[in-house]
C-alpha positions in Angstrom: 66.7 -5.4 1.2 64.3 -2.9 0.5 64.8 0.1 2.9 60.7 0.7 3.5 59.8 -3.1 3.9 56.6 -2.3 5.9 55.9 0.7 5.3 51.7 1.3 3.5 51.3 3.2 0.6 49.4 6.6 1.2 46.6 5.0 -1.0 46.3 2.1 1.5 45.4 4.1 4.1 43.1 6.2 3.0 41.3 3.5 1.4 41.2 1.5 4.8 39.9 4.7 6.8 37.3 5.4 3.8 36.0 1.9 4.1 36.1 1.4 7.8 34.7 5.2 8.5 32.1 5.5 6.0 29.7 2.7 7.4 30.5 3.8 10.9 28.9 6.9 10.3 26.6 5.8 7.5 24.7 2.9 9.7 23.0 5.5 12.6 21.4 7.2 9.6 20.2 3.7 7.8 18.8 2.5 11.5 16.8 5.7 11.7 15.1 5.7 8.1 14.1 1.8 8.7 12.9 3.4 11.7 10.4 5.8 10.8 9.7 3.2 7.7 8.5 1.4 10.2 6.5 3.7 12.0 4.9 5.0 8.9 1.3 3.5 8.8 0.1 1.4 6.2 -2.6 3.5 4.0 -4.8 0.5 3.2 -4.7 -0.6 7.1 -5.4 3.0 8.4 -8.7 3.5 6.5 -7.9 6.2 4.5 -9.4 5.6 0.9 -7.3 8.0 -1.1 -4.0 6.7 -0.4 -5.3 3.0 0.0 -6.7 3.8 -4.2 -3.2 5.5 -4.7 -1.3 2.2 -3.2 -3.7 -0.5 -5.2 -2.5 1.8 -8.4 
């Protein structure tokens, strides 16, 4: 028998942290941005005629 049957390789473990850490802290940033996405106003609905010619172009 092997003496280290369970034991993880270092490599393992980092990798599992990295992947289960980064999109914990990553998604609170992502929900923001589509946040104030959303709240930006749409050029062509707001009137504005410079920015509603710069989105037709």
């Amino acid at each position: 028998m092997a003496n280290r049957a369970y034991s993880t390789p270092i490599h393992t473990w980092a990798f599992r942290i990295f992947c289960t850490s980064l999109p914990t802290l990553l998604a609170p940033i992502f929900i923001a941005l589509a946040i104030l996405w959303l709240a930006t106003p749409d050029p062509v609905a707001s009137g504005n005629a410079a920015l509603a010619l710069e989105a037709v172009r």
